[in-house]
C-alpha positions in Angstrom: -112.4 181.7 5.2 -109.2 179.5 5.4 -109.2 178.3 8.6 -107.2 175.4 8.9 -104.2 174.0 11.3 -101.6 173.0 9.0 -98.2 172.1 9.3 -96.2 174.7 8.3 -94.2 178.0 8.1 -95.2 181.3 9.6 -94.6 184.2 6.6 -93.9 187.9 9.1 -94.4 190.8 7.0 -93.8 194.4 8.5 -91.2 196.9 10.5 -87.9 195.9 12.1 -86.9 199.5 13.7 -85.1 200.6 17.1 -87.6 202.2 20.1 -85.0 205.0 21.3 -86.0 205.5 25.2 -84.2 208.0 27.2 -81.9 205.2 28.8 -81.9 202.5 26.5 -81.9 201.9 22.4 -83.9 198.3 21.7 -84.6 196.2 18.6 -87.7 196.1 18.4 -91.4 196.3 16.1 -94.4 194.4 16.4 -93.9 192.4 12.9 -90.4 191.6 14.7 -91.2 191.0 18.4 -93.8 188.1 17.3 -91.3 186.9 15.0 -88.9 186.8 17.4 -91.2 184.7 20.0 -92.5 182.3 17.3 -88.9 181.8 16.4 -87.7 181.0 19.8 -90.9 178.8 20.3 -89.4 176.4 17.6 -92.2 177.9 15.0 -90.3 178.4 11.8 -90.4 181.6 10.8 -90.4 183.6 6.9 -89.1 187.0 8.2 -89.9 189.7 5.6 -88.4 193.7 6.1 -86.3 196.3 5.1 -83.1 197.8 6.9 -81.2 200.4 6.2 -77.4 200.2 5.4 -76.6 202.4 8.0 -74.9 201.5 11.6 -78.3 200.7 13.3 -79.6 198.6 10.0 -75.9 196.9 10.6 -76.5 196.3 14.3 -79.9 194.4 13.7 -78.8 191.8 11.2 -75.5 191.5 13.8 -77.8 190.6 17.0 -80.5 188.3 14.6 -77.5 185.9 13.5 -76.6 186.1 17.0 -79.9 184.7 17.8 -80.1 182.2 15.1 -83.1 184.5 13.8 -84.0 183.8 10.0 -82.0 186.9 7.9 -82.9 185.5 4.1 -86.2 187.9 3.5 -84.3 191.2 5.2 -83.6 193.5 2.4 -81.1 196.4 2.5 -81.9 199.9 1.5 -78.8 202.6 0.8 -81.2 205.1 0.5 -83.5 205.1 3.5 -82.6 205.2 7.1 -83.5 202.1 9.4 -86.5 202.6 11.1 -87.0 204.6 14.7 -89.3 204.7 17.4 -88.8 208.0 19.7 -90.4 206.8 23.3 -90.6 208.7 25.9 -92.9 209.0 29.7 -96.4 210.5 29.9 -96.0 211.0 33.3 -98.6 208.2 34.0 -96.7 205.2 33.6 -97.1 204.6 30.1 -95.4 205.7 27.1 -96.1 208.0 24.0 -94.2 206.8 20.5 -92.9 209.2 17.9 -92.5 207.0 15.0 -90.1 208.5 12.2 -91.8 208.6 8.9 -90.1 207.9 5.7 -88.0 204.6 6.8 -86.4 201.8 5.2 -89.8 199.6 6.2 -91.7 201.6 4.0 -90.0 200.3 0.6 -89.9 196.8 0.9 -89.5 195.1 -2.4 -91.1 191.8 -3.7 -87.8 190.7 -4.9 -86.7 186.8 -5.7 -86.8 186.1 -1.9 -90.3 187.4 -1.9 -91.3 185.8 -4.5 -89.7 182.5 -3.8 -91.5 182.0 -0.5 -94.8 181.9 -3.3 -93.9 177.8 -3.3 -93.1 177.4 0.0 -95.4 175.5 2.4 -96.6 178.9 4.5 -99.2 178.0 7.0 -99.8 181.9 7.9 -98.9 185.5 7.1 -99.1 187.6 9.8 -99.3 191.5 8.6 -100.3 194.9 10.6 -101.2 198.4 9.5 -97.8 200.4 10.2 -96.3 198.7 6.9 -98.6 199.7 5.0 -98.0 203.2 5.0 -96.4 203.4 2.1 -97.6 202.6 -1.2 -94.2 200.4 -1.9 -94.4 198.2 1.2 -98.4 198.0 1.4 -98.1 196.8 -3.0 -95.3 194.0 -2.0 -98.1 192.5 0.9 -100.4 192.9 -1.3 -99.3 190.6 -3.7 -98.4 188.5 -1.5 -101.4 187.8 -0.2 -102.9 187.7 -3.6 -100.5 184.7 -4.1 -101.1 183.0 -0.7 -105.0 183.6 -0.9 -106.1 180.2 -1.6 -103.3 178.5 0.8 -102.5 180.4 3.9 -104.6 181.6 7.2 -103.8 185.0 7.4 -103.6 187.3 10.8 -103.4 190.8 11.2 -102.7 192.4 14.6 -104.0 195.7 13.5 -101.6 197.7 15.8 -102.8 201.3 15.1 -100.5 203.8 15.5 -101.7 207.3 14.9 -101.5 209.2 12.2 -100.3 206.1 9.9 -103.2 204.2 9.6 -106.3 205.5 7.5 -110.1 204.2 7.4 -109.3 202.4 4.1 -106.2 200.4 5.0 -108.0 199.4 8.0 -111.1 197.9 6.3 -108.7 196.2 3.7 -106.8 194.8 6.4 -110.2 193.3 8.3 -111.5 192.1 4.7 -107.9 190.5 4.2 -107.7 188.5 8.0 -108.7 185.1 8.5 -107.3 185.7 12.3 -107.6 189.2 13.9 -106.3 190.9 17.3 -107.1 193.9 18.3 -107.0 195.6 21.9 -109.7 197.5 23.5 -108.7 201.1 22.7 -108.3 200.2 18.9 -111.8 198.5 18.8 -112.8 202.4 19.7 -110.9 204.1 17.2 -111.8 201.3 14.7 -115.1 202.0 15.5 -114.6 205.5 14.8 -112.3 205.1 11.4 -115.2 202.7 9.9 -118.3 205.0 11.2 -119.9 201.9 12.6 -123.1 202.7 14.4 -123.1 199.9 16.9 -122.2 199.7 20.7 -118.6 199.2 21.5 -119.8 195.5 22.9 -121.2 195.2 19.6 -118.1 195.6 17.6 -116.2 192.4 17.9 -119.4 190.4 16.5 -120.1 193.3 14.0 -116.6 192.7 12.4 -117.1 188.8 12.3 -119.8 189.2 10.3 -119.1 192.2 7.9 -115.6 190.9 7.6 -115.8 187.1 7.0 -113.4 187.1 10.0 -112.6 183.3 11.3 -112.4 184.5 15.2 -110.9 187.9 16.7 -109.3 188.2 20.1 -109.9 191.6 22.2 -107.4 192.2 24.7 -108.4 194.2 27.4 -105.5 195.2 29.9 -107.0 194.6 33.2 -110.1 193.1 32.1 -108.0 190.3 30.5 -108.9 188.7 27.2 -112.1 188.0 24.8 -112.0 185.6 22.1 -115.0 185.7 19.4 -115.3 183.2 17.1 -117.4 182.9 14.2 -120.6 180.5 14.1 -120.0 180.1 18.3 -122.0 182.1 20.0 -120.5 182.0 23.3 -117.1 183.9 23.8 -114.2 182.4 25.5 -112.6 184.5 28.0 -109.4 184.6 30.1 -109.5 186.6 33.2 -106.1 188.7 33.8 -103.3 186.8 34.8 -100.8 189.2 36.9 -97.5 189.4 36.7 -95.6 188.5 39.7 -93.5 191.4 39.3 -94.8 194.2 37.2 -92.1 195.8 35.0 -93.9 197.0 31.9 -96.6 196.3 29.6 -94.1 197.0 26.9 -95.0 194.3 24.0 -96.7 192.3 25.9 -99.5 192.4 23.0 -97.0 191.1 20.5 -96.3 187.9 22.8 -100.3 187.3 23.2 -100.2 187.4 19.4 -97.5 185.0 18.9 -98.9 182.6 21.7 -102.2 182.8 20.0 -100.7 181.7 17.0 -98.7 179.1 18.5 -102.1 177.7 20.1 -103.9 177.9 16.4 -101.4 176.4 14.5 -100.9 173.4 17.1 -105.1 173.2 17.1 -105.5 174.0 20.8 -109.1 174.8 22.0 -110.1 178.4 21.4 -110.3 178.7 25.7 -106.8 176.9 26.0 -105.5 179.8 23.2 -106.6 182.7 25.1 -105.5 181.5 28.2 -102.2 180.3 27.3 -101.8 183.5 25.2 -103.1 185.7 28.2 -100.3 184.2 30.5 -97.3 184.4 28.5 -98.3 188.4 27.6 -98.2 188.5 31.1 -95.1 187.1 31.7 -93.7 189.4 29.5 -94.5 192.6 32.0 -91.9 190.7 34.3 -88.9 192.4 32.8 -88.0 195.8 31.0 -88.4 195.8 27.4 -90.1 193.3 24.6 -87.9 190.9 24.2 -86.5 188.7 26.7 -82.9 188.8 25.9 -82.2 185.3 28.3 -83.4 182.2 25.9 -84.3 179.8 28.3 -87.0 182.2 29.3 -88.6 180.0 26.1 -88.0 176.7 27.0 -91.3 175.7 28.5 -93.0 177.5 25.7 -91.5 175.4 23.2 -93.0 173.3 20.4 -90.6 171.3 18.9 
């Protein structure tokens, strides 16, 4: 395990696509919604994706330089479309996702950039399943994490999202993470993909072990947060922290990722992580959407 707290950057790796809702079109992606919190946070940030060269491609890189988000490690594909998120109702207050298949996230390249960020000081690479979906994309992380190995913490927010995930990426992925965060209903189907015979309040110990995992955080809607680490054998939990106004839950597990990594990387206590990460995933659910669109919204989250 590489567990450490250095000073350092963050390395994202993953999709940058648009969720298409019936009334609204937003940037978003779970690679790119923790980027974009760790970035507003003051955390530097290595931002690593593919757009397409089309209008919506365009329109991303536009609204990042906007921000002041990092564009160096975007790559542009003439070929593939920019990738797209159909959302619509269930009917229950939550939302189903049609993700498009065959997107410009799916060919990433390890190009100079890529391979230039090799000798840079990277404290972490954060990675998830969706982007490794393709062969192209799932070889680029794959070196570099082969490269970063000895270095870097890495953390995967395994983000499963049917049917683009299979039993094989998701053990690689475990076997890969120094950090992991997972939410309750994926424990289940990682339960399920890996054909582990345990119960389900077996699991999060279970994939300490088997994995060589350094600690994994379980978020749990309602039931707030668990955090497991390995070699303590008490767990740290947060109860739920509601929001004063519930919106929607939309991304709301992206911000507890990036807060968690925010705690880690400043070496907060494992019970100060999960709490601080448990309230600012709930202060998400106070507007629509992912991404707070007002900046100051980060300024007592800073850590600069």
């Amino acid at each position: 395990m590489r567990l450490k707290t250095p000073l350092g950057k963050v390395l994202v790796f993953g999709e940058v696509l648009y969720d298409k809702y019936p009334d609204r079109t937003c940037l978003g992606g779970a690679p790119f919604n923790y980027a974009y919190h760790l970035h507003n946070m003051g955390v530097p940030i290595r931002f690593i994706t593919k757009v397409g060269g089309d209008e919506p491609g365009q329109k991303a890189l536009k609204r990042m330089q906007e921000i002041g988000f990092p564009i160096d490690g975007i790559q542009m594909d003439i070929i593939h479309a920019t990738g797209e998120v159909e959302v619509k109702a269930d009917g229950q207050g939550d939302f189903e996702f049609n993700i498009l298949p065959d997107r410009s996230f799916d060919y990433i390249d390890f190009d100079p950039y890529v391979e230039s960020l090799i000798e840079e000081d990277i404290a972490l690479v954060y990675f998830g399943t969706l982007a490794q979906r393709h062969s192209t994309s799932a070889d680029t992380l794959g070196k570099i994490l082969k490269n970063l190995s000895s270095r870097a913490t890495f953390m995967t927010d395994i983000n499963l999202r049917y049917p683009f995930y299979t039993p094989e990426v998701v053990a690689s992925s475990l076997l890969q993470c120094d950090i992991l965060k997972i939410n309750g209903a994926e424990l289940k189907l990682v339960k399920e993909a890996l054909k582990i015979d345990l119960p389900l309040r077996e699991i999060p110990r279970h994939l300490l072990e088997a994995y060589k995992i350094g600690f994994l955080c379980v978020t749990r809607g309602g039931e707030g947060s668990d955090l497991y680490e390995t070699g303590h054998d008490e767990m740290f939990h947060c109860s739920i922290l509601p929001p004063e106004i519930m919106v929607d839950a939309v991304g709301s597990g992206d911000a507890f990722s990036a807060m968690m990594t925010a705690g880690y990387l400043a070496g907060l206590p494992k019970q100060t992580i999960v709490e601080q990460a448990t309230e600012f995933a709930s202060k998400i659910c106070e507007f629509q959407g992912a991404l707070p669109e007002d900046l100051d919204f980060y300024t007592p989250y800073r850590f600069d």
